[in-house]
N, C-alpha and C positions, 0 to 999 in steps of 0.2 A: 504494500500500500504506500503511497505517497504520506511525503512528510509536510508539515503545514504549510513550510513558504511556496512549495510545488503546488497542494493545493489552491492557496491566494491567488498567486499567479494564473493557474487556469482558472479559477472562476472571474477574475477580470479580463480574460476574453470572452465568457459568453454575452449573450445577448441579455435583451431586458427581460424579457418573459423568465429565460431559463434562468438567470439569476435570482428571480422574484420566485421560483416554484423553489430554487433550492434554498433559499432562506425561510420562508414562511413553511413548507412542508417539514423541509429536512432541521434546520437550524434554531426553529423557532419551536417546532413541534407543532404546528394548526393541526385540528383533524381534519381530515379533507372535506366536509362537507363546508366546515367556515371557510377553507382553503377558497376552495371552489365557489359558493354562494358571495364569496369578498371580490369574485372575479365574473360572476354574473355566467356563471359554464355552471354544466351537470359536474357530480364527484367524478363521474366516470370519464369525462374530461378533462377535469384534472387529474384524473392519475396520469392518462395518457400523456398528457402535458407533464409533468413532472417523471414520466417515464423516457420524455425525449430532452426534458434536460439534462438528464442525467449522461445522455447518450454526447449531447454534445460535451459533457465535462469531463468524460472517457475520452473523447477524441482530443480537446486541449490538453488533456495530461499527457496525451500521445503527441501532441505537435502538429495535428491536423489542426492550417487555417479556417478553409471554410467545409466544414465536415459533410460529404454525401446524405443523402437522407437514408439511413436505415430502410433497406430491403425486406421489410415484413409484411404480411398480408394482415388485414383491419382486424380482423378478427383474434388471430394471433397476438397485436400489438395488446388491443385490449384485453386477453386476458394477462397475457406478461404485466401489462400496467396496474389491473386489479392485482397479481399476486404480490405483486412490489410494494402496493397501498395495503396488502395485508400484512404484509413484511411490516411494513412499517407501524403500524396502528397498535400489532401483537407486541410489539418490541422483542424483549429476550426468549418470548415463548415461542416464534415462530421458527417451527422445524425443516423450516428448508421449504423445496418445491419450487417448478415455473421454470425450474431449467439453469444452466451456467449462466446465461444472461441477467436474471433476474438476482441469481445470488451474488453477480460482479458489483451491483449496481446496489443491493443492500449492503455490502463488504465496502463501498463507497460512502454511502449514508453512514453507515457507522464511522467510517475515517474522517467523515465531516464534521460529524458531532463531538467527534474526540479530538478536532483541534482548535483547541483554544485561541490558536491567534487571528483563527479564520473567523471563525464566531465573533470575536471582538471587532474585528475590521467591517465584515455584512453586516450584524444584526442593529440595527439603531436602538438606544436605550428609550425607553419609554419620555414623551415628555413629563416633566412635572407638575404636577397641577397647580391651577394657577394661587395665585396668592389672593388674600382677603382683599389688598389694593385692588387689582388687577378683574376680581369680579366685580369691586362697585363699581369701577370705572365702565365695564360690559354696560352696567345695569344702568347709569345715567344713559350712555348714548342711547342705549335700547330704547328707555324712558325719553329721550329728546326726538326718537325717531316717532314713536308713536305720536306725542304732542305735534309734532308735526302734519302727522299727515291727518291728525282729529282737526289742527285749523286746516290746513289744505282745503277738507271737504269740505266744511262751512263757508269758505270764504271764496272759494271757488266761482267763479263768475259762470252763468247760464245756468 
């Protein structure tokens, strides 16, 4: 398995999508349904989606610039994708299955999660919530908008 700066490295060649399925799935831990419902696709969409990003961070590891697209037939991909989203979901309990390919790609998620430096550089820290300033200040403008548009409509000519 690659060592953390290998992995940083090829995850800043992929793309935006496959960046965004390998943070939020793999890095963050989403289940895939938030995964997917925060992206407006079926689960089964995203796995697929998070099963070809995957494909593209095998191919940066490998030095592939712009990676071919995986030679699989639809039906094929999606069940590799479902087995890989169950891979993922079951975590330590999951005994295998779905073939070499699916278990390259779970032996991946887990190298992702076990490197700390990667995690630190993708994942963005939560904001903080706002302070007590900070929400009166929300609260007057909110309050200045409303007043506003209460004279608007009175004063409003016609």
């Amino acid at each position: 398995m690659p060592d953390d700066s290998e992995l940083l490295r090829a995850c800043d060649r992929l793309g935006g999508r496959a960046r965004l399925a390998l943070v939020a799935r793999v890095l963050e831990a989403q289940p895939r349904e938030s995964f997917a419902g925060g992206l407006g696709i079926s689960a089964e969409a995203g796995d697929v989606m998070l099963f070809r990003a995957l494909a593209e961070l095998e191919a940066a590891l490998a030095g592939v610039v712009n990676p071919p697209a995986e030679a699989l037939e639809d039906a094929e991909e999606r069940a590799a994708a479902a087995a890989l989203a169950r891979a993922l979901d079951g975590g330590a309990t999951w005994a295998g299955g779905g073939g070499p390919r699916v278990e390259r790609r779970v032996a991946l998620c887990q190298a992702l999660r076990d490197a700390p430096e990667v995690k630190a550089a993708l994942v963005q820290p939560p904001p903080p919530p706002p302070t007590l300033r900070e929400r009166a200040r929300r609260l007057v403008w909110l309050a200045l908008v409303v007043v506003a548009a209460i004279l608007y409509s009175w004063w409003r000519p016609g």
